[in-house]
PASEBA-1860 file (N, C-alpha, C; in nm, 3 decimals):
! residues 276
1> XXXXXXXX> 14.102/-7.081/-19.815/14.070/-6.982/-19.711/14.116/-6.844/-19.753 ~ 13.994/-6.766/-19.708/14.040/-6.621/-19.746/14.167/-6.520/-19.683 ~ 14.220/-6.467/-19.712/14.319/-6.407/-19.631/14.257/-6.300/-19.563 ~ 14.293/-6.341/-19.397/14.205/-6.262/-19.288/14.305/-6.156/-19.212 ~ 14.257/-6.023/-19.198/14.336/-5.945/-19.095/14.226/-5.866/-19.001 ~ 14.339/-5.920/-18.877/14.256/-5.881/-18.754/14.344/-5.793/-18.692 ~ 14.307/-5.690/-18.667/14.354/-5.583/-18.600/14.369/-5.564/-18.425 ~ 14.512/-5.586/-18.383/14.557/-5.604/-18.229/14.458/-5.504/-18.172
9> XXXXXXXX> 14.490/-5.514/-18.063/14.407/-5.473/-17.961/14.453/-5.326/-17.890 ~ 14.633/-5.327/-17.925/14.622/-5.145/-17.949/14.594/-5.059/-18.053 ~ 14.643/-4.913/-18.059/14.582/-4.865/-18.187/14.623/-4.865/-18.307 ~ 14.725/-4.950/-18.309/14.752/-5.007/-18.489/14.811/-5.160/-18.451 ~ 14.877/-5.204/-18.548/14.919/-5.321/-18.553/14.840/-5.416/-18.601 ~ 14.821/-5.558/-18.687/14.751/-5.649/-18.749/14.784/-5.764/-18.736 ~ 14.705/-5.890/-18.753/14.814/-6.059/-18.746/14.705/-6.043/-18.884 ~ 14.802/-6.116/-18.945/14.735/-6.200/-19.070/14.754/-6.309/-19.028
17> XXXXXXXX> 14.632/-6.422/-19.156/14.594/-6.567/-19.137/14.571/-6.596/-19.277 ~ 14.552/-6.696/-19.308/14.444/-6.729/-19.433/14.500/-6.749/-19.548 ~ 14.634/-6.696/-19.509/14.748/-6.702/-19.644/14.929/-6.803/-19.631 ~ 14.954/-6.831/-19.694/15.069/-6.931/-19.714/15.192/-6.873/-19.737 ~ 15.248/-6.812/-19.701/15.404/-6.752/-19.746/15.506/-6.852/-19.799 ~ 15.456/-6.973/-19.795/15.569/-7.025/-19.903/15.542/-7.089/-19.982 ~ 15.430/-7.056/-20.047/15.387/-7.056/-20.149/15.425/-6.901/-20.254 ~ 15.418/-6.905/-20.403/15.439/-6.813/-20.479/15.262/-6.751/-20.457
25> XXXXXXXX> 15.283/-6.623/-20.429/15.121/-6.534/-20.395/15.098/-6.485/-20.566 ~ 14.983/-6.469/-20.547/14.899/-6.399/-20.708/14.906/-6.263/-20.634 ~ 14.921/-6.178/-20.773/14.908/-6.006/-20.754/14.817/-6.006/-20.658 ~ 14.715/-6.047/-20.653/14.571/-6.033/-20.550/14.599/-6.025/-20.412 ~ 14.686/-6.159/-20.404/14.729/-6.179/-20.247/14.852/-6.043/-20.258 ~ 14.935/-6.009/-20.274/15.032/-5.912/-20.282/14.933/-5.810/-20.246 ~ 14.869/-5.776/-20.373/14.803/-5.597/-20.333/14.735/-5.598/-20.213 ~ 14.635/-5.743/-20.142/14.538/-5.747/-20.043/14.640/-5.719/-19.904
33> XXXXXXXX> 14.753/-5.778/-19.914/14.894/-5.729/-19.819/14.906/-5.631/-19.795 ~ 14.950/-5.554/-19.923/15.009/-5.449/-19.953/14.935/-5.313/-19.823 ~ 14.764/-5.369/-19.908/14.678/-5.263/-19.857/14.704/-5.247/-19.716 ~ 14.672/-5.415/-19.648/14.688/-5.418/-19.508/14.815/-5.352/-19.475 ~ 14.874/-5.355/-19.499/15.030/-5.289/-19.435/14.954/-5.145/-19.423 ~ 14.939/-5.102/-19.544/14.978/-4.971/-19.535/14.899/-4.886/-19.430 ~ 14.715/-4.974/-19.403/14.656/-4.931/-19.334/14.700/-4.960/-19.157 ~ 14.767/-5.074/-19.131/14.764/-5.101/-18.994/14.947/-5.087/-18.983
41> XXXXXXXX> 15.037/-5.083/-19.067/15.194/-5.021/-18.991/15.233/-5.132/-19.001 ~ 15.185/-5.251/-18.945/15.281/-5.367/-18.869/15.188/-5.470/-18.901 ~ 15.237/-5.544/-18.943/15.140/-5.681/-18.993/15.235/-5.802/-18.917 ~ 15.196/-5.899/-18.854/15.210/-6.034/-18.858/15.174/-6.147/-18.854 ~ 15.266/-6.210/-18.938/15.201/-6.348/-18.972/15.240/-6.480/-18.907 ~ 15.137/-6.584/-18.808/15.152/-6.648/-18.753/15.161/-6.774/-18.810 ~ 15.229/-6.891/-18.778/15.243/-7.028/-18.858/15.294/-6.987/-19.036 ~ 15.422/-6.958/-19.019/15.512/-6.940/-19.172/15.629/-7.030/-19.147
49> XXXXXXXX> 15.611/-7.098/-19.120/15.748/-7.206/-19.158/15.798/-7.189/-19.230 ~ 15.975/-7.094/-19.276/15.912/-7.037/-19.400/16.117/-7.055/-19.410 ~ 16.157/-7.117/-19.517/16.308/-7.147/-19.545/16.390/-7.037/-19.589 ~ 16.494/-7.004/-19.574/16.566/-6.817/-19.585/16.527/-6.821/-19.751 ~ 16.513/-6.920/-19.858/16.474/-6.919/-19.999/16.328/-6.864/-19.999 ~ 16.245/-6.888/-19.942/16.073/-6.848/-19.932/16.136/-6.701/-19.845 ~ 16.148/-6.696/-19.747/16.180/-6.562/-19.688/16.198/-6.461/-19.817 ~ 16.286/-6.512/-19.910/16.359/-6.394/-19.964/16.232/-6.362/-20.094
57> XXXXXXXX> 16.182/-6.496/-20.152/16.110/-6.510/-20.241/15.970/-6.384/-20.210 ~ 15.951/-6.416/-20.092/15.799/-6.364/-20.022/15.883/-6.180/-20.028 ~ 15.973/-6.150/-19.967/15.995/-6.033/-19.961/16.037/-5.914/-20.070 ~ 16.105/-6.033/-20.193/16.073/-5.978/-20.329/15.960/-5.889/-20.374 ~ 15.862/-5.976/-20.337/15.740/-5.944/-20.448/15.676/-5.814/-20.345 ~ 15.790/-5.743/-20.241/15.689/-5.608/-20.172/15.800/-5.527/-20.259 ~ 15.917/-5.539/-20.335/15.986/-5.431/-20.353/16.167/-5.477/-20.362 ~ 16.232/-5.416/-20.440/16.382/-5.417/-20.445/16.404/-5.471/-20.276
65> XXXXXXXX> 16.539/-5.500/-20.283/16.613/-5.537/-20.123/16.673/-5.387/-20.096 ~ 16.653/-5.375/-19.987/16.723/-5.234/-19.918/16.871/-5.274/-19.887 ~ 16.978/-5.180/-19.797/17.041/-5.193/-19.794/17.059/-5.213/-19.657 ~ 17.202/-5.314/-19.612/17.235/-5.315/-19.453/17.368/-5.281/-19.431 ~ 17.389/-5.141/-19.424/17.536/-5.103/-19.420/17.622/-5.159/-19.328 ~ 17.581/-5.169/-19.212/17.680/-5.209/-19.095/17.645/-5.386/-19.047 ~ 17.570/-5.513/-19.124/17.566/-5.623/-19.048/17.653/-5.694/-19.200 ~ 17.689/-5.790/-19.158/17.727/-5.912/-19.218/17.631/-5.995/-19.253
73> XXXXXXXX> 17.546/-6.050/-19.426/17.435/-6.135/-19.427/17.562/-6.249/-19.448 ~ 17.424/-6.348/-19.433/17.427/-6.491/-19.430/17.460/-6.512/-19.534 ~ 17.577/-6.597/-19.520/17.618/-6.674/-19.683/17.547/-6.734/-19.779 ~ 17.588/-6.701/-19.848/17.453/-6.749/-19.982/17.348/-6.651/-19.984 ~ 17.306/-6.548/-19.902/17.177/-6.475/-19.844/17.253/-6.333/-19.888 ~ 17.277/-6.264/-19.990/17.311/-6.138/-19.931/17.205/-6.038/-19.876 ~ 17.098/-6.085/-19.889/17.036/-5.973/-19.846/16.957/-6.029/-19.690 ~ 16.991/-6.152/-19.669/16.931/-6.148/-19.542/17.031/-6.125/-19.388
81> XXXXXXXX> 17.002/-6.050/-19.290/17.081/-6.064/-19.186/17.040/-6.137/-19.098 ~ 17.125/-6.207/-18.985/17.079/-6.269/-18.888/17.089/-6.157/-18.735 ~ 16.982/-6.147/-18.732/16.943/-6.090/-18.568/16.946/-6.183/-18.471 ~ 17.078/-6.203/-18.403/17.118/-6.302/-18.325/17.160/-6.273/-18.196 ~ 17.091/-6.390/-18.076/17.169/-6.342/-17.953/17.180/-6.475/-17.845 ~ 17.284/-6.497/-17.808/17.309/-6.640/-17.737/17.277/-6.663/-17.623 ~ 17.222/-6.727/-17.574/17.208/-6.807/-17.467/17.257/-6.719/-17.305 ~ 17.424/-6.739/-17.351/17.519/-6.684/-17.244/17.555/-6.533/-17.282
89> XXXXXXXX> 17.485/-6.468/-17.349/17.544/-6.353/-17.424/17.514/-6.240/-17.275 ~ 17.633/-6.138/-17.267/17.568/-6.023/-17.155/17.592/-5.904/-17.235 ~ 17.608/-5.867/-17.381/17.642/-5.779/-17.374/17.501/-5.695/-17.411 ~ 17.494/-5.562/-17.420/17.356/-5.437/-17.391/17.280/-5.504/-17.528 ~ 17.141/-5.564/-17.452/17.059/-5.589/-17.622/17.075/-5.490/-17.719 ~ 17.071/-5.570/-17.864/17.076/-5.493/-17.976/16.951/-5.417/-18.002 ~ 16.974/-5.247/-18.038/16.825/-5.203/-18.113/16.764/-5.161/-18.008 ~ 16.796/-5.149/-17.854/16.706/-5.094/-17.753/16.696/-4.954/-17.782
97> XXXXXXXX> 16.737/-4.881/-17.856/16.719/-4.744/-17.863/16.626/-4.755/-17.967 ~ 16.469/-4.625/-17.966/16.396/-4.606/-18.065/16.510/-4.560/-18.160 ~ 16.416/-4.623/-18.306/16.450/-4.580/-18.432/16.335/-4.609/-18.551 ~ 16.396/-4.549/-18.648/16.325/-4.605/-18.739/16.461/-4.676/-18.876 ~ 16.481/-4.780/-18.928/16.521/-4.859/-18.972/16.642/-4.770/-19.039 ~ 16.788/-4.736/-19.070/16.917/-4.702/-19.144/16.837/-4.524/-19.226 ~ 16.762/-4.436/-19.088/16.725/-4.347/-19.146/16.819/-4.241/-19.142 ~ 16.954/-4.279/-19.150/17.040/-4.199/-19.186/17.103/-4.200/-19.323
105> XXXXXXXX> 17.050/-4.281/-19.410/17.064/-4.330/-19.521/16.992/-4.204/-19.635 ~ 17.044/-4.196/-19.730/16.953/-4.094/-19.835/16.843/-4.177/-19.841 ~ 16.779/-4.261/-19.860/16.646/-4.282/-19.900/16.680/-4.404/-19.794 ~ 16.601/-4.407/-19.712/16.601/-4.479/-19.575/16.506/-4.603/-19.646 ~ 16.514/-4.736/-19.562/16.438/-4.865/-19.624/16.251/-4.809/-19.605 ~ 16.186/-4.882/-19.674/16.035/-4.829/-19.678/16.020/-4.971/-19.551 ~ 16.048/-5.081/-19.557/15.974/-5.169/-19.474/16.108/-5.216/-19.427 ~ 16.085/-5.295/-19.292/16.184/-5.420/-19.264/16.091/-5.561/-19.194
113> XXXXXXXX> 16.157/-5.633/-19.268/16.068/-5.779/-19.191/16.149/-5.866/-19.144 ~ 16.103/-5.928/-19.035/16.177/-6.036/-18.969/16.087/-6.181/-18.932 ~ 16.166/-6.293/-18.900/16.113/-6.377/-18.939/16.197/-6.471/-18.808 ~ 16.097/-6.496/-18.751/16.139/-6.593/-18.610/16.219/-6.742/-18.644 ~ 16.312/-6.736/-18.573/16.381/-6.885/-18.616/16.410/-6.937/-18.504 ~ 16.440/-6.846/-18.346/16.444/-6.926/-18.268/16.374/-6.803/-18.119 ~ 16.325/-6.848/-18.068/16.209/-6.762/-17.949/16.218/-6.815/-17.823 ~ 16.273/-6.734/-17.760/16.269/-6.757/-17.593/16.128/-6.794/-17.558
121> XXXXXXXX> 16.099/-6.838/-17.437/15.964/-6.867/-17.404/15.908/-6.744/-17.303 ~ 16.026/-6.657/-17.277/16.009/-6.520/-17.165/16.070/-6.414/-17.314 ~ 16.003/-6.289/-17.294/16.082/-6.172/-17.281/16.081/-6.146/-17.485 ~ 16.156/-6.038/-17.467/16.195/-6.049/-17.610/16.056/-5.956/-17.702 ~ 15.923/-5.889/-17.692/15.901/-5.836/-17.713/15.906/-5.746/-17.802 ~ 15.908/-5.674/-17.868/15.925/-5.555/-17.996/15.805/-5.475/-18.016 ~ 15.855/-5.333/-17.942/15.792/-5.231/-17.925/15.782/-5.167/-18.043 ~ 15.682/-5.111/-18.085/15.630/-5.042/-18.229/15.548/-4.909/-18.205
129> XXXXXXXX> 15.594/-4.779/-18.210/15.539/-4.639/-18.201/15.428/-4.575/-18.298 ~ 15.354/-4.527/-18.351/15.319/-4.507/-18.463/15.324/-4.336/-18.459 ~ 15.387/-4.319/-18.576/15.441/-4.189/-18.597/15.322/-4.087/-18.645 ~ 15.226/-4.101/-18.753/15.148/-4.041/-18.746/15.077/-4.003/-18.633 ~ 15.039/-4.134/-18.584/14.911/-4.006/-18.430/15.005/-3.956/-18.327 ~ 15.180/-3.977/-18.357/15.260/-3.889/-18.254/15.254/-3.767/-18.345 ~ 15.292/-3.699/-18.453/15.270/-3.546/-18.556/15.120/-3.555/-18.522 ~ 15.013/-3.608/-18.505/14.925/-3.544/-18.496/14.877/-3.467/-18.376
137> XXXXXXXX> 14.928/-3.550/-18.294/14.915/-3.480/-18.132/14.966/-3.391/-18.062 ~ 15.094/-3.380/-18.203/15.165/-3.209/-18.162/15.048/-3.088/-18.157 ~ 15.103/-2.998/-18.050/15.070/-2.867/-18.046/15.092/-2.778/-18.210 ~ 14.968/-2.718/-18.279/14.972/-2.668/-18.368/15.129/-2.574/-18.345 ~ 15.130/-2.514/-18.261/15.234/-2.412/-18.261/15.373/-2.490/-18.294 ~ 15.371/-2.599/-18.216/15.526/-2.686/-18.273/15.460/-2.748/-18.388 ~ 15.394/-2.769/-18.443/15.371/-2.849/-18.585/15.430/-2.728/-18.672 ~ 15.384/-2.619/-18.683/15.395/-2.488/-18.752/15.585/-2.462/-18.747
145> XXXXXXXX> 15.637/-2.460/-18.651/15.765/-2.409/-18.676/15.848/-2.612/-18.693 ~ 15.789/-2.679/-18.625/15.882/-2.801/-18.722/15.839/-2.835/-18.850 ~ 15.766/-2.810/-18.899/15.731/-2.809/-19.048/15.865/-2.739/-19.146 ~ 15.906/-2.641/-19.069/16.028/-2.572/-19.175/16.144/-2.652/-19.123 ~ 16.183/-2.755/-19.042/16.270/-2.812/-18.985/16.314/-2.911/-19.030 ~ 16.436/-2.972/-19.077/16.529/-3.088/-19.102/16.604/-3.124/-19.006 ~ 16.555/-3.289/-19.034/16.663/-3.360/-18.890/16.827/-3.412/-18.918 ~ 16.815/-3.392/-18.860/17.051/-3.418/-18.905/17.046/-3.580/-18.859
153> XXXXXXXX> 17.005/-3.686/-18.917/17.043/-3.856/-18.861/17.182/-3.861/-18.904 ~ 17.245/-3.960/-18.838/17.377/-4.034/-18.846/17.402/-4.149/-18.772 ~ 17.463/-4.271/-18.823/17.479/-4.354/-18.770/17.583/-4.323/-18.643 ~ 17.653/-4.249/-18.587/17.763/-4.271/-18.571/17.733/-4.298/-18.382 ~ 17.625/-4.265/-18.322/17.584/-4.326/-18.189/17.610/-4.470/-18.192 ~ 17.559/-4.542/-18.330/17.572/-4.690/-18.276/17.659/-4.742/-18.400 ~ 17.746/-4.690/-18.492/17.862/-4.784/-18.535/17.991/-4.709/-18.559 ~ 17.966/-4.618/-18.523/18.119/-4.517/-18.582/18.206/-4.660/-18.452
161> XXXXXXXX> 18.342/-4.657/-18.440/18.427/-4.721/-18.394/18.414/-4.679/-18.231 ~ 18.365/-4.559/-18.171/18.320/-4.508/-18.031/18.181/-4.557/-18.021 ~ 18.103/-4.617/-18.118/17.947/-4.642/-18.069/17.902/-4.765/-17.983 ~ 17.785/-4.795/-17.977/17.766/-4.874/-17.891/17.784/-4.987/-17.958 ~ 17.788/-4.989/-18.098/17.876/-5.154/-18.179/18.007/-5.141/-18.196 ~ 18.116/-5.029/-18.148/18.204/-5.019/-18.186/18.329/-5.108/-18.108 ~ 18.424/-5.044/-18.147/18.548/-5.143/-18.086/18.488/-5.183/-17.924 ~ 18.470/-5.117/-17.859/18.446/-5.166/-17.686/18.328/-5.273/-17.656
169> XXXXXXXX> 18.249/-5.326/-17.793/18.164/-5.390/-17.821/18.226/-5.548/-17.803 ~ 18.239/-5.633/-17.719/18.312/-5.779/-17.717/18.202/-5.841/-17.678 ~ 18.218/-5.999/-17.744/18.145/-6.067/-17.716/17.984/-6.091/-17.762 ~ 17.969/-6.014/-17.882/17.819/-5.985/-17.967/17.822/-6.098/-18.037 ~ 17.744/-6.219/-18.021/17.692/-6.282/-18.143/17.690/-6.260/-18.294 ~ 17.600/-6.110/-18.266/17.559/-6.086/-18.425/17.670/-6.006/-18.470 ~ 17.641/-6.050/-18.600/17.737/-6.015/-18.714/17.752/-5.828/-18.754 ~ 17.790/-5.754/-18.685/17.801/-5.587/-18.699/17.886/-5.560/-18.718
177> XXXXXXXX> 17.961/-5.454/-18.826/18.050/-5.461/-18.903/18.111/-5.298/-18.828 ~ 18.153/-5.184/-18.749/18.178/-5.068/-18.733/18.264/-4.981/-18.796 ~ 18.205/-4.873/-18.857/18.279/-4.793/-18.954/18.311/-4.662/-18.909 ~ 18.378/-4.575/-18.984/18.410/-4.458/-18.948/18.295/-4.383/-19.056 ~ 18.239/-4.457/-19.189/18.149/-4.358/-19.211/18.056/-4.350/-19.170 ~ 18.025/-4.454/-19.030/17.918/-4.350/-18.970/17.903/-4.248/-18.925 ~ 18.040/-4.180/-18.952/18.013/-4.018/-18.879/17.988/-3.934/-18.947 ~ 17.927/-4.015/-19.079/17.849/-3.899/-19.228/17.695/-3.913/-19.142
185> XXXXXXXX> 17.626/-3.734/-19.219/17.542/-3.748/-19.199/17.408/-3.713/-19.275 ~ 17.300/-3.694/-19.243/17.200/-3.666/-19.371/17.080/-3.632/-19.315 ~ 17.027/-3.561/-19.367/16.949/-3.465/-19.353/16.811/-3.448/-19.417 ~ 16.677/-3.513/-19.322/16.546/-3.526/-19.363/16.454/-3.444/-19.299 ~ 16.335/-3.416/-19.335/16.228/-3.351/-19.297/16.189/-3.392/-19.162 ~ 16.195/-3.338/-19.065/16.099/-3.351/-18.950/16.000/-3.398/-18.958 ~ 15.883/-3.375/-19.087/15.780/-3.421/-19.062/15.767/-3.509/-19.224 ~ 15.726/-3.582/-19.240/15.788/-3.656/-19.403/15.617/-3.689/-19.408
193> XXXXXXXX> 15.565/-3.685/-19.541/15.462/-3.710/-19.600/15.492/-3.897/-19.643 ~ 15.362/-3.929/-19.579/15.441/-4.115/-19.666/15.402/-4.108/-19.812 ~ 15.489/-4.141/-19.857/15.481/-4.138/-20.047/15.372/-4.247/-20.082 ~ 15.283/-4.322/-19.988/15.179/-4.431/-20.026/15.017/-4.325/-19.992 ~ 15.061/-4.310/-19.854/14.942/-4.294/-19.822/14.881/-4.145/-19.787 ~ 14.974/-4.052/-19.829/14.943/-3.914/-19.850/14.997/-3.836/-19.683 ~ 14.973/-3.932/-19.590/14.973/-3.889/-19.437/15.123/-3.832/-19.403 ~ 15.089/-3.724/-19.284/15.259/-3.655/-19.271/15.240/-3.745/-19.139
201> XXXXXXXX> 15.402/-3.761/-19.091/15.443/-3.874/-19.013/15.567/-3.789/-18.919 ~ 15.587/-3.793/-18.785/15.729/-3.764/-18.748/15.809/-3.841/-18.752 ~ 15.930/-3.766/-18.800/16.049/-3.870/-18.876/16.149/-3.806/-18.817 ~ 16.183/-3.880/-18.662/16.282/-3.853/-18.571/16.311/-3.960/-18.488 ~ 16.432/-3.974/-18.415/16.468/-4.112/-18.317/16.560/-4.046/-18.267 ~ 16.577/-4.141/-18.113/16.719/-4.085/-18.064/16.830/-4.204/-18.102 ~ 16.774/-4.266/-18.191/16.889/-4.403/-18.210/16.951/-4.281/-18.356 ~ 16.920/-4.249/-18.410/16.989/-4.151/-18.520/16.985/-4.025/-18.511
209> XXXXXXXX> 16.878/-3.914/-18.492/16.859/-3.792/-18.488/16.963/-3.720/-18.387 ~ 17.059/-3.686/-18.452/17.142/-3.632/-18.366/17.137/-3.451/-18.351 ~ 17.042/-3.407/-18.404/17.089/-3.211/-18.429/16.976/-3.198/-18.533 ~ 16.956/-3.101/-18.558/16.843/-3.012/-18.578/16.924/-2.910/-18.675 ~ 16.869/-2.913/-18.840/16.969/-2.803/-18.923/16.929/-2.669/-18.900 ~ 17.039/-2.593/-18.895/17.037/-2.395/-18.850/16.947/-2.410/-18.748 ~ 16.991/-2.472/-18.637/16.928/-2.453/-18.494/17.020/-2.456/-18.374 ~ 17.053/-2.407/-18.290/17.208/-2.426/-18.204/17.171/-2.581/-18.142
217> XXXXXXXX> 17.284/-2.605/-18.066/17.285/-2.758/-18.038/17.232/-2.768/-17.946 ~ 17.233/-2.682/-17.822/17.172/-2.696/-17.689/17.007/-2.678/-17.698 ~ 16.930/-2.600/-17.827/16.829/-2.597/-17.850/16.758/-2.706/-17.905 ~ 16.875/-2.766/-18.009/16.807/-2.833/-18.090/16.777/-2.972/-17.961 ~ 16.881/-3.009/-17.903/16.891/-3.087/-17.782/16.757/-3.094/-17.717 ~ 16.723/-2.985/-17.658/16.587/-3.003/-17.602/16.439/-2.984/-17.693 ~ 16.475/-2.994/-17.784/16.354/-2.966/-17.870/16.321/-3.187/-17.899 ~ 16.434/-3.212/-17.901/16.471/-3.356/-17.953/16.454/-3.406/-17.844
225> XXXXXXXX> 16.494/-3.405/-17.722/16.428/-3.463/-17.608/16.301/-3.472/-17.572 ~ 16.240/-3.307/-17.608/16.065/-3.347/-17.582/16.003/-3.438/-17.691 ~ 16.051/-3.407/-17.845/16.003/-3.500/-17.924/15.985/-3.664/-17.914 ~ 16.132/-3.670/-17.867/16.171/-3.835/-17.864/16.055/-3.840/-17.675 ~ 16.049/-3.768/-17.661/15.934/-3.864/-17.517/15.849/-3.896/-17.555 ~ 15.795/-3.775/-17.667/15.664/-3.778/-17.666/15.643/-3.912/-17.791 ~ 15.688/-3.937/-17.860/15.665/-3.963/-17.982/15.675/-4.157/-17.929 ~ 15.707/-4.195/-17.817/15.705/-4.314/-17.775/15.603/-4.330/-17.653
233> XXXXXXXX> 15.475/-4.213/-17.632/15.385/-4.213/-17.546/15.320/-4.329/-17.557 ~ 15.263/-4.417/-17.484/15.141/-4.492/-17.483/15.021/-4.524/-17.579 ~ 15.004/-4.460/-17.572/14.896/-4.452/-17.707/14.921/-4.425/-17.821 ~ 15.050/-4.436/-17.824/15.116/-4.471/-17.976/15.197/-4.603/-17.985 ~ 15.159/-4.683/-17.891/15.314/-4.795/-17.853/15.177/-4.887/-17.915 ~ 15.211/-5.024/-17.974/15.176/-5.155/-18.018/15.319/-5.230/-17.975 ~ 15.236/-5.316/-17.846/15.361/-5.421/-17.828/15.352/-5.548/-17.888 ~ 15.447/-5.618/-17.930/15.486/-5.689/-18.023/15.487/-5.830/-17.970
241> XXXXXXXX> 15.416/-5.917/-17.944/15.479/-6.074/-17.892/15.519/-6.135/-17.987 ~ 15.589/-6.249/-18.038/15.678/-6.298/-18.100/15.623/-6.435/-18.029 ~ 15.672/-6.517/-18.163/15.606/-6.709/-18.141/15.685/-6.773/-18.211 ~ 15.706/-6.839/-18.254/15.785/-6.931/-18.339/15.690/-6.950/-18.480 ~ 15.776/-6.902/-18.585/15.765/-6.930/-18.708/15.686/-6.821/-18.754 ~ 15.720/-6.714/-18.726/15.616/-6.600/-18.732/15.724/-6.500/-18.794 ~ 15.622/-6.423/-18.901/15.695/-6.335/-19.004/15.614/-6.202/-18.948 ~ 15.702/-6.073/-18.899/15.659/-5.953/-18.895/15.686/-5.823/-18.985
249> XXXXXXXX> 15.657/-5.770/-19.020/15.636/-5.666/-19.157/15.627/-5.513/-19.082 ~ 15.714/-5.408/-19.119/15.649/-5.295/-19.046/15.695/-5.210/-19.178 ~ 15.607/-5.095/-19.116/15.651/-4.989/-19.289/15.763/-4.854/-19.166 ~ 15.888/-4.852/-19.223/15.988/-4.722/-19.175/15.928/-4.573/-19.162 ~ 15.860/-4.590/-19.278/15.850/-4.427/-19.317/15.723/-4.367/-19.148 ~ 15.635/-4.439/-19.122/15.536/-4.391/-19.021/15.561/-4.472/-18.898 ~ 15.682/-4.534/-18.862/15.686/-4.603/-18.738/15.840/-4.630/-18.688 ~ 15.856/-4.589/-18.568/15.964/-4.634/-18.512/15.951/-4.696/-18.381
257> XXXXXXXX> 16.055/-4.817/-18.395/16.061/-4.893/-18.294/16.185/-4.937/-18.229 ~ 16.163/-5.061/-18.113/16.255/-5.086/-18.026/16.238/-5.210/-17.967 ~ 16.354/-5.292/-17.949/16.353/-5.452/-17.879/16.385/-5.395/-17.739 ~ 16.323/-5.533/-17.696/16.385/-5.561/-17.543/16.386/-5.668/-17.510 ~ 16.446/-5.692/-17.369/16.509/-5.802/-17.332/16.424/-5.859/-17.274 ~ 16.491/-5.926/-17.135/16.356/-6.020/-17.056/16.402/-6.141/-17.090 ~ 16.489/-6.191/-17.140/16.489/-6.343/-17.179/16.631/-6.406/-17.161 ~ 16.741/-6.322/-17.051/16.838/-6.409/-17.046/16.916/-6.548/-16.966
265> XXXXXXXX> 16.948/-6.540/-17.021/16.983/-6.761/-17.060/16.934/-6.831/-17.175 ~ 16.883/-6.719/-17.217/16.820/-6.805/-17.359/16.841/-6.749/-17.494 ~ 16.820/-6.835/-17.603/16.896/-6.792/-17.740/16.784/-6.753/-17.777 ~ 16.781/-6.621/-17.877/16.743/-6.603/-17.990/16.796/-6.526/-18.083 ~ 16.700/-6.582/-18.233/16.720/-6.580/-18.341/16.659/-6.529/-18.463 ~ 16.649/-6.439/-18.539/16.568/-6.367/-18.634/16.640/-6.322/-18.764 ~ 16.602/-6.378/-18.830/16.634/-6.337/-18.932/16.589/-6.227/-19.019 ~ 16.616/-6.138/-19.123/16.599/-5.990/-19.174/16.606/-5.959/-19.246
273> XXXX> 16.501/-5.898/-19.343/16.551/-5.833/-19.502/16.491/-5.690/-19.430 ~ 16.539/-5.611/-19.536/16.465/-5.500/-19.544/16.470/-5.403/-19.721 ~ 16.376/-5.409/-19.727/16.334/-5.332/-19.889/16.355/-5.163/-19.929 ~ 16.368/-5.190/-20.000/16.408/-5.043/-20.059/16.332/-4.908/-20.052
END
């Protein structure tokens, strides 16, 4: 069977079919991926029964392993994390704030994928923005002056030792490690060209974007508030359902996203690479 992609029913997002992830893929199947990603953001793949050895095998062949500064991987796994949450767990879901994947990082991950291991039968969802048609829908006049603009990201909202993983954090399942260097920070383009597909993208979140470089704070503040509304409007959102045994793929550089809840009393489980 040929490998099939069908395109969701908002304005990006894809399920693939037709293909085997634990099986070793030919260049063919890779590049025919590849393409799909790059054209639809978010690919997933339904029925992957797929062992953390195939996980890692399959995520090889898109690229080096990225890095996960602040989780603890799975033994034997360094590069995979577990996205975990229990049953009885109350503390604030993980990741509810938009982002786009450790883009406080000098060269932020290009993709992150996750891979269902255990799925509530309610709730649980994963919201996906698409960043290009949010820069495109800017007002020329703000495209024109954020074009000369750099965003200041930093982890330090959600791991410096005051963040929302930090010490006051009890009772988390998952494995999050809180540092003090999250209160380094780094400094990217407002509007970032994707290095694949030629397209400029807004490259901002309120899960990192903290300040706006040579701009005062109270300005930069509201300049970052209208962005971050706009840039999670409707007609940029692809919502995400989740199934059991299902592998999802998104590319960092043109999309930021966000989990939610809906599912408590019940466990889940996901496991995570993300590429370089």
């Amino acid at each position: 069977m040929e490998l099939q992609v069908t395109p969701s029913s908002d304005s990006f997002g894809a399920a693939v079919t037709g293909i085997d992830l634990r099986r070793e893929l030919s260049p063919e199947q890779v590049a025919a991926i590849r393409k799909a990603w790059l054209q639809h953001q978010v690919l997933a793949f339904p029925g992957q029964s797929l062992t953390l050895e195939e996980f890692e095998r399959f995520a090889a062949t898109l690229g080096p392993y990225g890095q996960d500064p602040y989780f603890d991987s799975l033994p034997d796994h360094p590069h995979v994390a577990a996205v975990r949450r229990d049953a009885d767990e109350t503390t604030p879901i993980f990741a509810e704030t938009w982002h786009s994947d450790w883009s406080f990082l000098p060269s932020p991950p290009s993709a992150t994928l996750l891979c269902s291991a255990i799925i509530p039968p309610v709730g649980g969802d994963t919201l996906f923005a698409d960043q290009y048609a949010a820069w495109e829908a800017l007002p020329a006049g703000m495209k024109a002056e954020l074009e000369k603009r750099k965003g200041i990201h930093s982890a330090r909202r959600g791991y410096a030792p005051d963040g929302m993983y930090g010490e006051r954090d009890e009772g988390r399942s998952m494995a999050i490690r809180y540092s003090e260097d999250a209160m380094a920070t780094q400094l990217h383009p407002i509007v970032r060209r994707h290095p694949e597909t030629g397209r400029d993208a807004l490259f901002v979140s309120p899960g990192y974007t903290i300040g706006i470089d040579g701009m005062p704070e109270d300005e930069a503040t509201d300049l970052l508030s209208e962005l971050f509304a706009h840039q999670k409007r409707d007609p940029f959102v692809y919502r995400h359902r989740w199934s059991p045994d299902m592998l999802v793929m998104w590319d960092n550089r043109c999309v930021v996203h966000s989990a939610t809840g809906g599912y408590d009393g019940y466990a889940r489980l996901l496991h995570r690479i993300t590429i370089a």
